[in-house]
N, C-alpha and C positions, 0 to 999 in steps of 0.2 A: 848642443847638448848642455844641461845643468851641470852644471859645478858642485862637489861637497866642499865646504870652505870651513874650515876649521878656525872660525874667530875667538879667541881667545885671552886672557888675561896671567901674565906671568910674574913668577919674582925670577930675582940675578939665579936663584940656584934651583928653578926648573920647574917651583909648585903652583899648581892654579888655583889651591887654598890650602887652607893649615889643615892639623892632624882632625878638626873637626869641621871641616866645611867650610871654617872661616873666610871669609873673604874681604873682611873690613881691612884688613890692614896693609894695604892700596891705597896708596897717597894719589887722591882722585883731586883734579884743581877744575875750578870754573873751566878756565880755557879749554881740556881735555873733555870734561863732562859734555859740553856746548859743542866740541867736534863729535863725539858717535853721538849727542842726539841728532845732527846735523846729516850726520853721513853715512850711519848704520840705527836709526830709530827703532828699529824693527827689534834689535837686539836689547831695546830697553822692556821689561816686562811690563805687562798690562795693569798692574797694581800699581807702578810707578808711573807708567807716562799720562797717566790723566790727574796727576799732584805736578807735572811738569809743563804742561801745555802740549802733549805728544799725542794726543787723546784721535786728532782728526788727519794726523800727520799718515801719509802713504808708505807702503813698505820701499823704500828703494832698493836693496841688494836681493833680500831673501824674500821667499813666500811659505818655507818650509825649515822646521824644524828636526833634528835629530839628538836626542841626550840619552844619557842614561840614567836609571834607577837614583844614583848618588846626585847628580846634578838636580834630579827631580823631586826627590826628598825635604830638602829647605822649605820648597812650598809648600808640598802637603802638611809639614808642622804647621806651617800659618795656615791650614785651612784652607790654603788654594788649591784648586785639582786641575786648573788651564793656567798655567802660570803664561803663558803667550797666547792668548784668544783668538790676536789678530796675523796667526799663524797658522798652517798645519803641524799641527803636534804629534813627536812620536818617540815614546818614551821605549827603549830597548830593556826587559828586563823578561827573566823567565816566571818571575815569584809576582811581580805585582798586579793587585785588582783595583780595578778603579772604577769608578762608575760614571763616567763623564762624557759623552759623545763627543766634546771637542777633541778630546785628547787618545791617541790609537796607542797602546800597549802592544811593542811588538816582541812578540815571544819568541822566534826563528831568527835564522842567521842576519845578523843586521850587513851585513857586505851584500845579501840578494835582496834586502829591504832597499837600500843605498842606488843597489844599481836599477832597480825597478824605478824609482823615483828619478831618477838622470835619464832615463829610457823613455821619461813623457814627453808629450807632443810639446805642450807650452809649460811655462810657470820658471820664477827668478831661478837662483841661486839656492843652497842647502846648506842650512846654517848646524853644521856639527856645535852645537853648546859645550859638550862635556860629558863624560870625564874620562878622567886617564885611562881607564882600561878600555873604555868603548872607543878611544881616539885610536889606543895599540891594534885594538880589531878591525878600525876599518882603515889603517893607514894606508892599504893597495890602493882606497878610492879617493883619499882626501888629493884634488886638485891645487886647492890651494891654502897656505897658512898664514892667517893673519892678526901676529903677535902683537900684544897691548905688553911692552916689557918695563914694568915698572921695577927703580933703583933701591929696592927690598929682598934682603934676606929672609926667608921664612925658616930656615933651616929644618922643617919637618913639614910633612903634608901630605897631597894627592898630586904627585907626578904628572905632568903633561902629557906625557904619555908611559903608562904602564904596562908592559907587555914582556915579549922575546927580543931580544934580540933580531935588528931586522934595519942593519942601515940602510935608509934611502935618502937619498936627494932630492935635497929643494934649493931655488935659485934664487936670490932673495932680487926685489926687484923696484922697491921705492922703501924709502923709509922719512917717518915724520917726528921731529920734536916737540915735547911739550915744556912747560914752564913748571908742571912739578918732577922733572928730570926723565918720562916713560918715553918711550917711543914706541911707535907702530910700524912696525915692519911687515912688509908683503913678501911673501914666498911662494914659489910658483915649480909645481913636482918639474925635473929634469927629466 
């Protein structure tokens, strides 16, 4: 069965970007950059990876996409309406129109979106993008998380997860260092 895998980018106090989407301010180094194009490609967007040499590279982990509305917004400013081409796209929102065939707008509960997708025959991994409140809705299904925790305060922002209240466990299960101080942790639901 697929996995939803919640890959992710964190500061020390919880945010996956500032109060407006920001996300530059992630001390991103060569060596780290050079590891997810290496290990997660898939995860790099289509407008970037053919300015990187990513352009012919195969999806390793993921085949399919999950975000929501706020995660998908940044591109629509710039004018992109597939911001992952070489993905299945599927933007969770009840409000938004799009006119794109790449990209599925899903307007219904995204936990029977989630589980419909884990229920196919073939196809990788399900890469949960973002954001925090779509991460809080589907946490029953995410299988696994895997935290990019860079040594940044953001003090305000979009939570990693925004929701109820709802402890669950996860086991954390490899973890990698980098040379601008982040590390990548693997967590795996108990």
């Amino acid at each position: 069965m697929r996995k939803l895998v919640y890959y992710i980018g964190v500061s020390i106090d919880g945010y996956i970007a500032g109060p407006g989407a920001e996300f530059d301010f992630y001390p991103l180094s060569d060596e780290m950059a050079a590891w997810i194009n290496d290990r997660y490609p898939e995860t790099v967007p289509t407008h970037i990876r053919r300015h990187i040499g990513l352009d012919d590279v195969p999806n390793k982990v993921f085949d399919t996409l999950v975000m929501g509305r706020g995660t998908y917004e940044p591109a629509l400013s710039a004018s992109i309406t597939s911001p992952y081409s070489h993905l299945r796209q599927y933007v969770v929102s009840g409000t938004l129109r799009i006119d794109d065939p790449a990209v599925e707008v899903e307007t219904g509960d995204p936990v029977e979106l989630v589980r419909r997708l884990k229920a196919e025959d073939t196809g990788m991994d399900i890469y949960l993008c973002g954001g925090g409140k779509l991460a809080a809705s589907l946490l029953p299904e995410i299988d696994e998380i895997i935290v990019k925790g860079y040594p940044v305060v953001a003090g305000a922002g979009i939570p990693m997860f925004s929701g109820e209240f709802r402890p669950t466990l996860f086991t954390p299960t490899r973890r990698e260092s980098f040379d601008n101080g982040a590390q990548v942790t693997w967590l795996t639901r108990t």
